[in-house]
C-alpha positions as CSV (number, residue, x, y, z in Angstrom):
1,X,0.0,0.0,0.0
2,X,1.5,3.3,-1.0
3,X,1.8,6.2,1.5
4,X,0.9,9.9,0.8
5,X,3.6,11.7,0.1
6,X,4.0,13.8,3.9
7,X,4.7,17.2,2.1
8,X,1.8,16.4,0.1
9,X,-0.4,16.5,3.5
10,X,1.4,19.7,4.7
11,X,0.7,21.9,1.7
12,X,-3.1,20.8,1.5
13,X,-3.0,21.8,5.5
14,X,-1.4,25.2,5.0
15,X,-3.8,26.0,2.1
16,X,-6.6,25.3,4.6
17,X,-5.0,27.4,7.2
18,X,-5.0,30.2,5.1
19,X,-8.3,29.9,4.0
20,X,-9.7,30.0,7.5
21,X,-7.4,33.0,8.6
22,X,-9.1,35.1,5.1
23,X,-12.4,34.0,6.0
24,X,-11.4,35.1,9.8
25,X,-10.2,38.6,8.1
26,X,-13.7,39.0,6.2
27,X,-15.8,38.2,9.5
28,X,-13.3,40.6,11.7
29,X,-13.1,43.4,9.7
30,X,-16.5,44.5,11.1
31,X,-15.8,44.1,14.4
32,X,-12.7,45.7,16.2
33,X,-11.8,43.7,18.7
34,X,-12.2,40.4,16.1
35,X,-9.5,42.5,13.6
36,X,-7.3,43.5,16.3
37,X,-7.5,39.2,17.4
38,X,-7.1,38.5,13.7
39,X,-4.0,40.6,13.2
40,X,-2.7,39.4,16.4
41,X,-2.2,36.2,15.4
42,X,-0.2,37.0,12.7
43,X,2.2,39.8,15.0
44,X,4.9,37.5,15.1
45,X,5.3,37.5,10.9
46,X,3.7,40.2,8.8
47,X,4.9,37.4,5.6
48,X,2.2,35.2,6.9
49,X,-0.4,37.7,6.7
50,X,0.1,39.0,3.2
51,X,0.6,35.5,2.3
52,X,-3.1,35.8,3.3
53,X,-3.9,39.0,1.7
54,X,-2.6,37.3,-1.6
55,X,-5.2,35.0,-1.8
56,X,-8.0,37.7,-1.2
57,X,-9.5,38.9,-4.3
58,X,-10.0,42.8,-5.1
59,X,-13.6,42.7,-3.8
60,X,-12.8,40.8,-0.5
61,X,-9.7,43.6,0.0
62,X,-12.3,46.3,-0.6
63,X,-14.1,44.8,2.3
64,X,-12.1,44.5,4.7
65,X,-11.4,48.6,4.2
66,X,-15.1,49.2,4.0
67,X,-15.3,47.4,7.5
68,X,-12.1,48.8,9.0
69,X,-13.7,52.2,7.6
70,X,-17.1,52.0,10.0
71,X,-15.2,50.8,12.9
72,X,-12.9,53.6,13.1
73,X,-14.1,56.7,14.4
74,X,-13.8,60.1,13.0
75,X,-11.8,61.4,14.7
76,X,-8.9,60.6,17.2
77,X,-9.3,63.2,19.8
78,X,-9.6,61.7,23.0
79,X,-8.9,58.4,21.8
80,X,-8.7,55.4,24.3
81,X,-5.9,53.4,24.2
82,X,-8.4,50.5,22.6
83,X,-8.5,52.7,19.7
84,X,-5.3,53.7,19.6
85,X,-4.2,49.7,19.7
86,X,-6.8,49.6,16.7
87,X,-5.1,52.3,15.1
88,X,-1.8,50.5,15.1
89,X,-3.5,47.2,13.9
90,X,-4.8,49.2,11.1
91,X,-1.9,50.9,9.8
92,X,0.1,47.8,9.9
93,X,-2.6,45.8,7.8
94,X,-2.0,48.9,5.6
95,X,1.7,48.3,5.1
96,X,1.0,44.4,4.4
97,X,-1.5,45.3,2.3
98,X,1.4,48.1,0.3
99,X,3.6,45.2,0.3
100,X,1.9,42.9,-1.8
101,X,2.3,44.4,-5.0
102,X,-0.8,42.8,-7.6
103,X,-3.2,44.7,-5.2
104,X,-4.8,47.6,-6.1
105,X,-5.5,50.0,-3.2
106,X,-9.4,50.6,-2.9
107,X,-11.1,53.7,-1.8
108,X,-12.0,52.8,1.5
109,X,-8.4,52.4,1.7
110,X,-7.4,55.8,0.8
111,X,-10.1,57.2,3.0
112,X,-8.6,55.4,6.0
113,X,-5.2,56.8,5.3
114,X,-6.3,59.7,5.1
115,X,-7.9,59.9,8.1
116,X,-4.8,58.7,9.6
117,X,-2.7,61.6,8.6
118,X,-5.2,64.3,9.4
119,X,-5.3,63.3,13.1
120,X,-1.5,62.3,13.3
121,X,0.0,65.9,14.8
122,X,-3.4,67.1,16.3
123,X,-4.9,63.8,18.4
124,X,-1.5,61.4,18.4
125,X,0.9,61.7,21.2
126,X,4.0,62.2,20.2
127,X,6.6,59.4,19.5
128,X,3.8,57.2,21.0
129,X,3.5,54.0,19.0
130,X,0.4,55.0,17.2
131,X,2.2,58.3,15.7
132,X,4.8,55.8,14.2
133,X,2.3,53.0,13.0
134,X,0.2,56.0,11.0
135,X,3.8,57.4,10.1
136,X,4.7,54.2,8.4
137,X,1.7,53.4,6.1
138,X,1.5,57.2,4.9
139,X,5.4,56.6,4.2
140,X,4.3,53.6,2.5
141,X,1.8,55.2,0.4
142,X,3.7,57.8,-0.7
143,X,6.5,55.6,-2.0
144,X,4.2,53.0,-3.5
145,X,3.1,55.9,-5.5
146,X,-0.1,55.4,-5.0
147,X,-2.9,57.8,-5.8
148,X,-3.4,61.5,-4.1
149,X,0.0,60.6,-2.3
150,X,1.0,64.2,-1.7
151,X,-2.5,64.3,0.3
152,X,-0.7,61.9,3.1
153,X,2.9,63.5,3.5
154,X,2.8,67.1,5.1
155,X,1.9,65.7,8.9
156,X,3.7,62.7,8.1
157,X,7.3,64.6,7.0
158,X,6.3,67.3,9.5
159,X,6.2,64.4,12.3
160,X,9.1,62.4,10.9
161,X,11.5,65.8,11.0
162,X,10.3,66.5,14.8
163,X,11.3,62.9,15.6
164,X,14.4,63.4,13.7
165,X,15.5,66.1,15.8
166,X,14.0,65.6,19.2
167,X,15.6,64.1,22.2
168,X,14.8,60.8,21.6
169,X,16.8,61.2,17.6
170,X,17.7,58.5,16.2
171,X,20.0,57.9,12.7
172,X,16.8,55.6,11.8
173,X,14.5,58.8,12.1
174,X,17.0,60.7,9.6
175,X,16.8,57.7,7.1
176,X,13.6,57.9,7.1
177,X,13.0,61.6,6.2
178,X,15.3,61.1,3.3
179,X,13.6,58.2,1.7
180,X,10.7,60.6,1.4
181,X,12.1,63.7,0.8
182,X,10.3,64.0,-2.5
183,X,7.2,64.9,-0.3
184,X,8.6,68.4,0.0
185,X,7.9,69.2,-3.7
186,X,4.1,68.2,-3.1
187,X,4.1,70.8,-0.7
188,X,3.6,74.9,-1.2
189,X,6.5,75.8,0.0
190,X,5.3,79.6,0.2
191,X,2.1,78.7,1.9
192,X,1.1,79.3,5.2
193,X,1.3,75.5,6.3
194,X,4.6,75.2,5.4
195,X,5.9,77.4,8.4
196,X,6.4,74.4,10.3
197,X,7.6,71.9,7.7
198,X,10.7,75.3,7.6
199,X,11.4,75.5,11.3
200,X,11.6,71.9,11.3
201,X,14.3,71.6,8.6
202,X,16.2,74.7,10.4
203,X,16.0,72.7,13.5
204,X,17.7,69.7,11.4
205,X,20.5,71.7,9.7
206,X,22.2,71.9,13.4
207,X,21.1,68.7,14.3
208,X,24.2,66.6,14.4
209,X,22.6,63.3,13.2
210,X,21.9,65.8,9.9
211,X,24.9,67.0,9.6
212,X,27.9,64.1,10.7
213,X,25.5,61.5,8.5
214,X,25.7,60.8,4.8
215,X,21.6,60.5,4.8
216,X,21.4,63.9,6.8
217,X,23.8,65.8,4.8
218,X,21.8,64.5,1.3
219,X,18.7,65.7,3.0
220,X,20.3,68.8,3.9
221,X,21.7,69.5,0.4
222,X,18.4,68.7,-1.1
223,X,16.6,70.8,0.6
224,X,19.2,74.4,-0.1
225,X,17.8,72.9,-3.9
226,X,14.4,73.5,-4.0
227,X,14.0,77.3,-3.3
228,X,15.4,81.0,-2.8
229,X,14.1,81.4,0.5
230,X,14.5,77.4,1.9
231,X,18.1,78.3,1.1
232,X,18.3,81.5,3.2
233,X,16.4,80.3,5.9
234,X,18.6,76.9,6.1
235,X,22.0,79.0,5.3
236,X,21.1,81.1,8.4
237,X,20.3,78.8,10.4
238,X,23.4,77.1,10.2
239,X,25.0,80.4,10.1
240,X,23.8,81.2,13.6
241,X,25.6,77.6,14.5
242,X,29.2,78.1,13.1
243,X,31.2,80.0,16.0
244,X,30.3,77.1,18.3
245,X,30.9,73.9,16.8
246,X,33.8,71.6,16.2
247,X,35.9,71.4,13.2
248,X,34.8,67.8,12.1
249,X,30.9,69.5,11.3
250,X,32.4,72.8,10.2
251,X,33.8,70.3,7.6
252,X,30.5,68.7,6.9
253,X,29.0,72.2,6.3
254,X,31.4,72.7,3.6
255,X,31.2,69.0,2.1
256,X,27.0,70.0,2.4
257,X,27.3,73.4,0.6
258,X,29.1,71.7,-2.1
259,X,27.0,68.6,-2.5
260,X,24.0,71.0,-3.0
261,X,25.8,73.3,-5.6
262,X,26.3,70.8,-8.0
263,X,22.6,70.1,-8.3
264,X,20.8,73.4,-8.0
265,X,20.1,75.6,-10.6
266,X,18.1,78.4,-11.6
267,X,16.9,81.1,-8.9
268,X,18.2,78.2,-6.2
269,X,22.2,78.2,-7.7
270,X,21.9,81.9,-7.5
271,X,21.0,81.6,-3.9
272,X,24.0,79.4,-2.8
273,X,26.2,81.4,-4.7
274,X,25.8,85.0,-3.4
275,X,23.1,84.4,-0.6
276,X,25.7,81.6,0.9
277,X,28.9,81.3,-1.0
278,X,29.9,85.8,-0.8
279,X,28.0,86.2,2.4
280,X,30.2,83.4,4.2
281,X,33.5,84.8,2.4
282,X,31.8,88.6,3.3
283,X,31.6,87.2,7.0
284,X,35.1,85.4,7.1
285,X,36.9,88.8,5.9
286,X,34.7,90.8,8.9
287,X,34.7,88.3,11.2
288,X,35.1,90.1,14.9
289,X,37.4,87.5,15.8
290,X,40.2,84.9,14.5
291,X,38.5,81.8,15.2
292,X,35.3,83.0,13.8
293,X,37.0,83.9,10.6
294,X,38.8,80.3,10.9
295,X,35.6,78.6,11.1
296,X,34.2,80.2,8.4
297,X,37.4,79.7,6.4
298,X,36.8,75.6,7.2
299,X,33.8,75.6,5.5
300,X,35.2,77.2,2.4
301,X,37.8,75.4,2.2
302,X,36.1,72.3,1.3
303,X,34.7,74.5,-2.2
304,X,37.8,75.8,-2.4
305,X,39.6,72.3,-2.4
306,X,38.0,71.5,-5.9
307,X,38.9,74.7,-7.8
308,X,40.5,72.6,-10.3
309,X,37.1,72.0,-11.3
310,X,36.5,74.7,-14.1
311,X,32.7,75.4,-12.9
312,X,33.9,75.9,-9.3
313,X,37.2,78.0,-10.1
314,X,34.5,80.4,-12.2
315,X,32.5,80.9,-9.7
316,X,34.8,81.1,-6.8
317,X,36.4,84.1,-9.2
318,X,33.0,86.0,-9.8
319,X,31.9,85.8,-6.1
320,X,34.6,86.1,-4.5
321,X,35.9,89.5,-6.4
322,X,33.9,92.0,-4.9
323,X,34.6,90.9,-1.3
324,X,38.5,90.5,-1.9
325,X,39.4,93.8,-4.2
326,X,37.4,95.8,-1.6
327,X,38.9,94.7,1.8
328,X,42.3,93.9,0.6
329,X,42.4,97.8,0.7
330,X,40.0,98.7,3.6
331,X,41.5,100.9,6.1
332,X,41.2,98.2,9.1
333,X,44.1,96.1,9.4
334,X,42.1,93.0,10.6
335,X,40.1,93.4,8.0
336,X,43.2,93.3,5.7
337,X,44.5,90.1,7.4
338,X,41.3,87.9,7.2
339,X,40.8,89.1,3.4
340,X,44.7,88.5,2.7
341,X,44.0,84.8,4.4
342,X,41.0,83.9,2.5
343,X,42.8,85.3,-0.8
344,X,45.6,82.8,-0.5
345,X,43.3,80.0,-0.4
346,X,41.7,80.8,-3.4
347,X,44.8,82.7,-5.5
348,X,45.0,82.7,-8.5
349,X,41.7,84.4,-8.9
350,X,40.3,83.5,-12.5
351,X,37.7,83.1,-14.8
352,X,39.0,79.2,-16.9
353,X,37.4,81.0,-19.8
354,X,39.0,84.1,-19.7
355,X,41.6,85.7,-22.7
356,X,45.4,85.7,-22.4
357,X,45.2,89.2,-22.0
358,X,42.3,89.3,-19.3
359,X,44.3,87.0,-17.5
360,X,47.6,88.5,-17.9
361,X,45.7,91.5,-16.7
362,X,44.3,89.5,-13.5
363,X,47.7,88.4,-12.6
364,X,49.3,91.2,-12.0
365,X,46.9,92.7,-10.2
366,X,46.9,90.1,-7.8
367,X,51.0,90.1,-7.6
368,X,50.7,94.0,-7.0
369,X,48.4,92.8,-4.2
370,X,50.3,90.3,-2.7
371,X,53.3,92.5,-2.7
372,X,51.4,95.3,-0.9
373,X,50.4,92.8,2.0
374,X,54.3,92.0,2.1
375,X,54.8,95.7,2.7
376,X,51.8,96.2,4.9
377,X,52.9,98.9,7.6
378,X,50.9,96.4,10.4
379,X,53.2,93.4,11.5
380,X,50.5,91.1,11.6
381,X,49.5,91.9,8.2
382,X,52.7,91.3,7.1
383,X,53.2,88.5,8.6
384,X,50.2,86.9,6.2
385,X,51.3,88.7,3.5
386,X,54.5,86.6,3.8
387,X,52.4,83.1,4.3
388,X,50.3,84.2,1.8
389,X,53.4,84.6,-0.8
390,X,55.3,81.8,0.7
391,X,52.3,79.2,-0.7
392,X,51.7,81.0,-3.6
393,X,55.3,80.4,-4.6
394,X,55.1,76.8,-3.5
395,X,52.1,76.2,-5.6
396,X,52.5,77.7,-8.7
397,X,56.2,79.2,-8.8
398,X,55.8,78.0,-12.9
399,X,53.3,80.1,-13.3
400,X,55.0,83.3,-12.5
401,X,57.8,85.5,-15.3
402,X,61.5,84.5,-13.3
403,X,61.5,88.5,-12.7
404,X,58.5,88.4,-10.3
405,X,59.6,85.0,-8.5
406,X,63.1,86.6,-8.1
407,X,61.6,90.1,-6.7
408,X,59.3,88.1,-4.3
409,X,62.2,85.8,-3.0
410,X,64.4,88.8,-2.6
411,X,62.1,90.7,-0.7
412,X,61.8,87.5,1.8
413,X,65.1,86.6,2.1
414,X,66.9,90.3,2.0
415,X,64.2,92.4,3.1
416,X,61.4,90.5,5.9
417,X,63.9,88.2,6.9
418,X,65.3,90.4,8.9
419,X,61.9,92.6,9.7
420,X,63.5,94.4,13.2
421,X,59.3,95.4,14.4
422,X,58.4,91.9,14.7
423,X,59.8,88.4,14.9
424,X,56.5,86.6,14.0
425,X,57.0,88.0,10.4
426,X,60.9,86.7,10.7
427,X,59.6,83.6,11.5
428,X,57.3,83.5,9.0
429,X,59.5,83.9,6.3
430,X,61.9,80.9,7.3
431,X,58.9,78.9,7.5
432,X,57.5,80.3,4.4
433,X,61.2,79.4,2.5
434,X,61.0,76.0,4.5
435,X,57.2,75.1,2.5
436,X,58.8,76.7,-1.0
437,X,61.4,74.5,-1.0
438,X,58.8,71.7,-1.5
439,X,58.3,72.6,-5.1
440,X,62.0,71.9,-7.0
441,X,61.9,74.5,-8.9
442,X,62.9,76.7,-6.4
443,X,65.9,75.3,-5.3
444,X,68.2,76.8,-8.0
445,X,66.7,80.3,-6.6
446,X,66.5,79.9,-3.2
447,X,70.1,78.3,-3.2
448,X,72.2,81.6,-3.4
449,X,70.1,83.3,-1.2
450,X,70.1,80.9,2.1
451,X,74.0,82.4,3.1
452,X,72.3,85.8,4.1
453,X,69.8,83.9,6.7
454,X,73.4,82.9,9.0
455,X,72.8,85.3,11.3
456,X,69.5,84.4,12.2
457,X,70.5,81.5,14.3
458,X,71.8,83.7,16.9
459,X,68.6,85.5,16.6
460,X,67.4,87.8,19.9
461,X,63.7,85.5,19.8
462,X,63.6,81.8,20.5
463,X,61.2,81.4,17.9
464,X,62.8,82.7,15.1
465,X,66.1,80.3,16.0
466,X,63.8,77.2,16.3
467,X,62.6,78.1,12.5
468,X,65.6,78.7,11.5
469,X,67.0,75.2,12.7
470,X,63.5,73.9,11.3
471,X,64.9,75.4,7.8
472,X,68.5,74.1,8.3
473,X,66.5,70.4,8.8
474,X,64.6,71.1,5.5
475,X,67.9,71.9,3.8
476,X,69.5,68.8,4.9
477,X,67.2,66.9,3.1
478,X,67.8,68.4,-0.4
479,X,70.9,66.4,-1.8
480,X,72.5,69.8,-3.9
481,X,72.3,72.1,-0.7
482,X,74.5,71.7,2.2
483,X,73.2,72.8,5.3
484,X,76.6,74.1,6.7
485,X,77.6,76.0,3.7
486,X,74.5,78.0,5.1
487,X,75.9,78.2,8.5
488,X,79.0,77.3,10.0
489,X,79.4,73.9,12.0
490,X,81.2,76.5,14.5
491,X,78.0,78.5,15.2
492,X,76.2,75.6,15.0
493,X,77.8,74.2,18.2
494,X,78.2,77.8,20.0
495,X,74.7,77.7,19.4
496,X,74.1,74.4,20.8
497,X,76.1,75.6,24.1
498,X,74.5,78.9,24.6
499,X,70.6,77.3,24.2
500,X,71.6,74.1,26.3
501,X,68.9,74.9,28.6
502,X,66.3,75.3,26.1
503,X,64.8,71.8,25.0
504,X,63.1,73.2,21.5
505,X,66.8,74.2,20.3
506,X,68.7,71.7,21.5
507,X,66.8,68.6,20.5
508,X,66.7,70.1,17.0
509,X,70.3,70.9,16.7
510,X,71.0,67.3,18.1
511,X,69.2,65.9,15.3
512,X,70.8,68.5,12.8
513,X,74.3,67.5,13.7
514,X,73.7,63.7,14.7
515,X,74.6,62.2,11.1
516,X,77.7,64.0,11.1
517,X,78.8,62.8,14.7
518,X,77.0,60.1,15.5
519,X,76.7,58.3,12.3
520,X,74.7,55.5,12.9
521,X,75.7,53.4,9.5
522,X,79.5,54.1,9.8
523,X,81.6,51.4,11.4
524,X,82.7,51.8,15.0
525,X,86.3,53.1,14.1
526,X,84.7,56.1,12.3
527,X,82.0,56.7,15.0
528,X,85.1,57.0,17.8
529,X,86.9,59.7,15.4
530,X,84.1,61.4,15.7
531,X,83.5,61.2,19.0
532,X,87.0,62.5,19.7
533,X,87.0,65.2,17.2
534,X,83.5,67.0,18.3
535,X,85.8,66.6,22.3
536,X,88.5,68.2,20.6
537,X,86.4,71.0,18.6
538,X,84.0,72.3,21.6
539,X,84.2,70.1,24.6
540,X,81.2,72.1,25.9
541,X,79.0,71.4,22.8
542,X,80.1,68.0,22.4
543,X,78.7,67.4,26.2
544,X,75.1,68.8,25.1
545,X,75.2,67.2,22.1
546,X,75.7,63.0,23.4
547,X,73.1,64.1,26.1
548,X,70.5,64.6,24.1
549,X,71.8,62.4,21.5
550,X,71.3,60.1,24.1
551,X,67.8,60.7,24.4
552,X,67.0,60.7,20.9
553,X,69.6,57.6,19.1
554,X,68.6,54.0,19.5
555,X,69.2,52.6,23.0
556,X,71.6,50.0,21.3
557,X,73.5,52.7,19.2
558,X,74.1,54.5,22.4
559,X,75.0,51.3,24.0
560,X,77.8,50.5,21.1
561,X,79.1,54.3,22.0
562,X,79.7,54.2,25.6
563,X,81.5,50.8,25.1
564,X,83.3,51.8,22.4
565,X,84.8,55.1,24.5
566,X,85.0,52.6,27.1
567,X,87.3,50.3,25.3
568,X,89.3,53.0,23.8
569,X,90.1,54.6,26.9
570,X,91.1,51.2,28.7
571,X,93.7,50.8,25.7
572,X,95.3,54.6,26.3
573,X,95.4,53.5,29.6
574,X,97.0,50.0,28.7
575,X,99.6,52.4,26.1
576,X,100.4,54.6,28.9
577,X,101.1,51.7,31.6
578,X,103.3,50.0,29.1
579,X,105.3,52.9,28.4
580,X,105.8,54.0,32.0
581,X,107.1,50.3,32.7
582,X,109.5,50.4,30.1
583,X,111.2,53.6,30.5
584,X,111.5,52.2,34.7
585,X,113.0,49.3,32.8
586,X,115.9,51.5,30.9
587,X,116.2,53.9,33.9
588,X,114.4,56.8,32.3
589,X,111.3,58.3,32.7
590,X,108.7,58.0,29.8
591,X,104.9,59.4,29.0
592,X,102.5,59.9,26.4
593,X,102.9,61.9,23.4
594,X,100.7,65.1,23.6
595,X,98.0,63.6,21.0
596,X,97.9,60.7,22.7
597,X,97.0,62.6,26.2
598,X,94.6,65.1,24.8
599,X,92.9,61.5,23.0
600,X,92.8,60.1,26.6
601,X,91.4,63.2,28.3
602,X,88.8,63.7,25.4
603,X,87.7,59.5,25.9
604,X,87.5,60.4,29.9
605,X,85.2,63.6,29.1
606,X,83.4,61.9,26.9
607,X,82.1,59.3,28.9
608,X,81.7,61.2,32.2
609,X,79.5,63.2,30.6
């Protein structure tokens, strides 16, 4: 006797099962506490309930929405938490029923959706689960595209941007206003209602899981899109926000700006440009205060970053023009500085499209404005005029006639180097040199110069000898410039002896000088002859110098040294025993050559110390 297949048994089961729980749907829609019991069952897998639904046909769907229809009230005021437990039991059905994608969506259906919405800011306590079960089947509505859906999105992105940003935030929340941040096109954005959907998104734009979060920042940059006045109001809003926060978001600002001026256009790309773009760089040049200005100069400098981009170098070039022509000139020196700082970021100043002559034109009137901040009668002007020059030069030396890179190096080198008023622009000319020297093209030019800069290492201000040792490191690492043709190995160590009690000198002197007297890949011989030669030079420096060296070498070079001294001084030691036996030996008295004492006394001093 053959056996039923068992698989056989289980599907006819199932198909029986799901039979009874459709007819059980029918019967309960009429009756709430039968739909909430019928809905239940299924709570553990909303699958197995639009496995149901899929077997319903459009009339028995229609229904079920007809009945859900009478059993929900009007309205939602005052609702008991039975209804409310309803609510939720509806909207999920709701999201089943969106989910299966062969049904249509009957007119009951839309009705009941719609009621949902209209009472979800009005009658719904907030964040309760209700508010989030209605949120989630108008979301579903409006991305299924189905019909009237711009009827069931203004409460719904209205409560979802208040979630967003309320205590209780979550990333989830943010996600979730960008999958439907279409819904702000069906909405008049110049109407009366949309008040709130506005102070909402201002509230988001300094909300940090908007602006530290790739979903956030998309939402963000959509939004400055859609109109002239969204974009004010969301550019001053984060305005408001930028002397206060931390470098990371200022960053994000920047990243969000640009995000959203590659996709606007028309009155919108206007908007970012001069409503956002010039009144940030306006702000930066007038800022009351450095770090204001700095911030603001973060979040440019992510625009500025792509200016190799033809679109973004034209446009930095017509906003910017206004602000930097006019303050580079103003009467206030601080004023002067901040426009001189935001210049540098952004030099050259061009239109891509521009003639030779137009540019030609351009050029010079930006190197007759750099050279004016050099010769700025305020230091601290100065002193930017000089960084501003010094990366100009590193950056685009080539693009420069050898006349004006010559004048601009001489007036560093001859003229600021030695600036008497103020060692901050001293110093930031050596560091200026140091960052030129990154582009090779300067070497041949900066190389006959770097003999008139000896002087500074005996410089009044610690500062300006620390950048000067900071250049003499730089110089060491360019193969056809030898650091001690710039200066002397003889003020070198007086240098060393008269800063021995100051740290930031002598560590950097140490590792100017260690290759040369502690030569780590030279064989032990040569390291000794070193040794004794520094002893010999400048006992004084050479005692500062293996101190620190100490500090700084290997532990097992250092090691090899002491025991190499050690050894060396146990065989003058041997030499000199052997030759006071012997002469006792022939009756006369004998002792070391001069060389050979001064070689002992150096070995002694050397490891004493």
């Amino acid at each position: 006797r053959r056996r039923r297949p068992r698989f056989g048994r289980l599907a006819i089961r199932w198909t029986w099962v799901k039979m009874e729980r459709r007819q059980a749907l029918l019967d309960a829609s009429q009756k709430a506490p039968a739909f909430l019991l019928a809905v239940g069952k299924n709570e553990g897998s909303s699958t197995e309930l639009g496995e149901v639904m899929q077997g319903m046909s459009g009339e028995e769907c229609a229904s079920v929405w007809s009945g859900l229809k009478e059993i929900l009230p009007d309205t939602l005021a005052d609702a008991t938490p039975e209804v409310l437990e309803l609510v939720v039991a509806v909207a999920k059905f709701g999201c089943v029923h969106l989910k299966v994608a062969d049904k249509a969506t009957p007119g009951a259906m839309k009705e009941v959706v719609q009621l949902l919405h209209d009472n979800l800011i009005e009658h719904v306590e907030f964040e309760s689960p209700a508010q989030d079960a209605i949120c989630r089947v108008c979301e579903a509505w409006f991305l299924g595209d189905c019909e009237d859906k711009s009827t069931v999105v203004p409460q719904t992105l209205v409560t979802l941007l208040m979630r967003s940003v309320g205590d209780n935030a979550r990333v989830a929340d943010v996600k979730r206003v960008w999958d439907i941040r279409e819904a702000l096109t069906c909405i008049e954005l110049s109407g009366v209602g949309f008040r709130t959907v506005k102070e909402s998104i201002m509230r988001a734009a300094i909300h940090p899981h908007y602006v530290m979060h790739d979903d956030g920042r998309r939402f963000l940059a959509f939004v400055l899109t859609l109109s002239p006045e969204l974009t004010r109001a969301v550019h001053q809003s984060i305005k408001n926000q930028l002397p206060w926060i931390r470098a990371s978001m200022l960053e994000q600002y920047g990243e969000l700006y640009h995000q959203a001026w590659k996709k606007a256009a028309g009155p919108a790309l206007h908007a970012l440009e001069y409503d956002c773009f010039q009144d940030l760089a306006n702000h930066c040049v007038h800022a009351a205060t450095p770090a204001l200005a700095s911030a603001l100069r973060k979040v440019l400098a992510v625009v500025h970053k792509h200016k190799k981009n033809k679109a973004v170098d034209e446009m930095l070039a017509r906003v910017y023009e206004p602000v930097l022509w006019r303050s580079l000139k103003v009467a206030n020196p601080t004023v002067r500085r901040q426009a001189a700082l935001l210049f540098a970021e952004v030099f050259p100043v061009q239109d891509p499209d521009a003639s030779n002559a137009e540019f030609e034109k351009s050029l010079t009137m930006q190197v007759n404005a750099l050279e004016l901040l050099m010769r700025d009668p305020v230091p601290e002007v100065r002193e930017v005029g000089v960084q501003a020059v010094s990366r100009v030069l590193s950056l685009y030396l080539d693009l420069f006639p050898v006349h004006t890179s010559t004048g601009f190096m001489n007036l560093l080198l001859r003229d600021l180097a030695f600036d008497t008023a103020s060692p901050a622009v001293r110093v930031a000319v050596l560091r200026g040199v140091a960052f030129i020297m990154d582009n090779h093209l300067s070497h041949p030019l900066l190389a006959p110069r770097f003999k008139g800069l000896a002087e500074l290492i005996h410089d009044r201000s610690e500062k300006v000898r620390v950048a000067m040792i900071d250049l003499l490191l730089k110089i060491r690492s360019v193969k056809t410039i030898r650091f001690f043709d710039v200066v002397s190995v003889e003020n070198i160590l007086s240098r060393i002896v008269a800063d021995a009690h100051r740290p930031s000198v002598v560590s950097r002197l140490t590792k100017l000088i260690m290759p040369s007297y502690m030569p780590m890949g030279k064989a032990p011989t040569e390291q000794l002859a070193r040794a004794i030669a520094l002893m010999r030079q400048n006992p004084r420096a050479a005692e500062v110098f293996y101190k620190e060296a100490g500090v700084q070498a290997p532990a097992q070079a250092v090691v090899n040294l002491i025991v190499m001294l050690h050894h060396a001084l146990m065989v003058c030691i041997q030499k000199r025993t052997a030759s006071v036996d012997a002469g006792r030996k022939a009756g006369k008295r004998r002792s070391m050559s001069k060389a050979e004492e001064e070689e002992a006394e150096a070995l002694a001093a050397l490891l004493e110390g």
